[in-house]
C-alpha positions, -999 to +999 in steps of 0.1 A: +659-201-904+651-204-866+688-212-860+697-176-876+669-161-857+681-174-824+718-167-831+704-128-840+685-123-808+706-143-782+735-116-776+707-094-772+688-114-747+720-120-725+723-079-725+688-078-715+693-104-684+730-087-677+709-051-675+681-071-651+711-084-629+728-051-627+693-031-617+686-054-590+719-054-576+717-016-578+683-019-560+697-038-533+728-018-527+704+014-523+679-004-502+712-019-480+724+019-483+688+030-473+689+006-438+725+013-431+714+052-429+681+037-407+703+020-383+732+050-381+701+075-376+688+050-348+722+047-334+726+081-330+693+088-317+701+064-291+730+081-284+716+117-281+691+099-253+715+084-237+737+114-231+704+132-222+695+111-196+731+106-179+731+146-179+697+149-163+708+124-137+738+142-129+718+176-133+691+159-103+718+147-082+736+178-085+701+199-075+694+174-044+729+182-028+723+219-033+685+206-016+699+193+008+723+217+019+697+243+023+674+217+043+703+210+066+709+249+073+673+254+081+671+223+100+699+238+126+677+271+123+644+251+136+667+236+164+673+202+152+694+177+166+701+145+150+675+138+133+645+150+152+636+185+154+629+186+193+624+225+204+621+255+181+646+285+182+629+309+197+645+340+176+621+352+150+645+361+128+659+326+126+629+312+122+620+334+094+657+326+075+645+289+078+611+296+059+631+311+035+657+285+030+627+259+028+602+280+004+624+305-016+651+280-022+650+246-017+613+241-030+616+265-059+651+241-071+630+211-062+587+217-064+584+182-053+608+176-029+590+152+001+615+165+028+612+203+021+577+199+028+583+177+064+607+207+072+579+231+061+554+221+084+581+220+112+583+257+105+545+265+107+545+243+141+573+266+153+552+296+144+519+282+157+504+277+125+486+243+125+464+245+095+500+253+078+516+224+094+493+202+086+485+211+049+526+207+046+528+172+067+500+160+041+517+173+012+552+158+022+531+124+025+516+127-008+548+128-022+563+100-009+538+077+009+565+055+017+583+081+042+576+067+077+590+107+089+566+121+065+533+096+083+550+104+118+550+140+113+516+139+098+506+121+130+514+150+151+504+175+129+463+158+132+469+151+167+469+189+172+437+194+159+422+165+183+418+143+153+435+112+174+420+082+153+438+098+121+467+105+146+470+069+155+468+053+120+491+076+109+516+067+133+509+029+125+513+034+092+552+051+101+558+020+121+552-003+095+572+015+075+600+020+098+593-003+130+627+011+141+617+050+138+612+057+178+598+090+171+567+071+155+563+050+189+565+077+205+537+096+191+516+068+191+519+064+233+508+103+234+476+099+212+468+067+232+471+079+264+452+110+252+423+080+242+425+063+277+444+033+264+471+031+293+482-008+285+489+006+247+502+035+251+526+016+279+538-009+250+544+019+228+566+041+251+582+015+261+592-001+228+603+039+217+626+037+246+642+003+235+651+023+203+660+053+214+666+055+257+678+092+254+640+109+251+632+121+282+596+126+277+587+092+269+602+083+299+582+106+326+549+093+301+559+060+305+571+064+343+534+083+348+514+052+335+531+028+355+525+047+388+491+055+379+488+014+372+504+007+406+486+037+430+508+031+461+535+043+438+520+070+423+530+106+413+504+127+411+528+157+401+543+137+370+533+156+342+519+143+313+527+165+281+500+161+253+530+175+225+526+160+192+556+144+179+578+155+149+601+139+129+624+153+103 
């Protein structure tokens, strides 16, 4: 009796297993199915950001040439040479074309821009506005503390307003950043001979000249000190020029 009850419900227990086996197989292809479509989604997702950020870069590079194109034209405007502004163009109207350059088109392409601000504040100095100057110089810092032309400029900018102790860390602080920037040693001999410190404001001139011989300024400065260290040579008609220096 068993033997007939076991040959009766065997085919239908292999069906039952053969149906079992064919569900989970079914499960696992949808679940491998479900993944594959996880990892193509992913894949592409990847993709997409990928593309996004190689066209960003190439959008940013392509906005700091333009940047920098304007910068240079204003630079010329402000009466740059090299890479020092050194005297101003006197014509207004050039002047004016440069603070145009600098706010209406360079900073509205680029908001945060460290050098449109440095070229900023060389335009409120040309114009006599200090306060100007100097809320640009500490902007232009802010945006890039490691720009030793950004501390230098800032240097001047609060020498201007007698603040000589900012003046001189500020210059420090370009130095260390850039010991070869002359501009910075420069600026540092003015605000220490403006504090009576004739044997540092010596070292700096003379280490500015090392780097750059050309500036004429630090010269008669450093030429002024010496005589006044050594009386029987002295000059008394040497002058000695209290301009802030400005680099850009």
């Amino acid at each position: 009796m068993e033997d007939i009850f076991l040959s009766l419900i065997t085919p239908h227990r292999k069906l039952i297993w053969k149906s079992e086996d064919v569900q989970m197989r079914d499960r696992r292809r949808k679940v491998s199915l479900e993944w594959i479509g996880i990892i193509l989604a992913v894949m592409g997702l990847l993709i997409a950001l990928v593309s996004y950020l190689q066209a960003s870069r190439n959008q940013k590079r392509q906005t700091i040439i333009e940047v920098e194109a304007t910068l240079r034209e204003a630079f010329e405007l402000l009466g740059g040479h090299g890479a020092t502004i050194t005297s101003y163009n006197p014509d207004r109207g050039d002047l004016e074309k440069a603070r145009h350059l600098i706010e209406e088109q360079a900073l509205l392409l680029m908001p945060e821009y460290e050098k449109s601000y440095r070229y900023l504040g060389a335009y409120y100095t040309a114009v006599g506005n200090h306060e100007k100057a100097l809320e640009a110089s500490s902007r232009a810092v802010d945006l890039d503390p490691r720009s030793a032309r950004a501390h230098t400029n800032l240097g001047g900018d609060l020498q201007q307003f007698g603040r000589l102790n900012e003046a001189a860390s500020a210059y420090q602080r370009a130095i260390e950043l850039d010991p070869e920037l002359a501009i910075a040693h420069r600026g540092l001999g003015l605000v220490l001979m403006l504090q009576g410190d004739n044997d540092g404001s010596i070292k700096a001139f003379r280490r500015s000249l090392e780097i750059d011989g050309t500036h004429e300024s630090a010269r008669k400065h450093l030429d002024a000190l010496l005589a006044e260290s050594t009386p029987h040579e002295s000059n008394p008609e040497t002058p000695l020029s209290s301009h802030s220096a400005r680099s850009n």
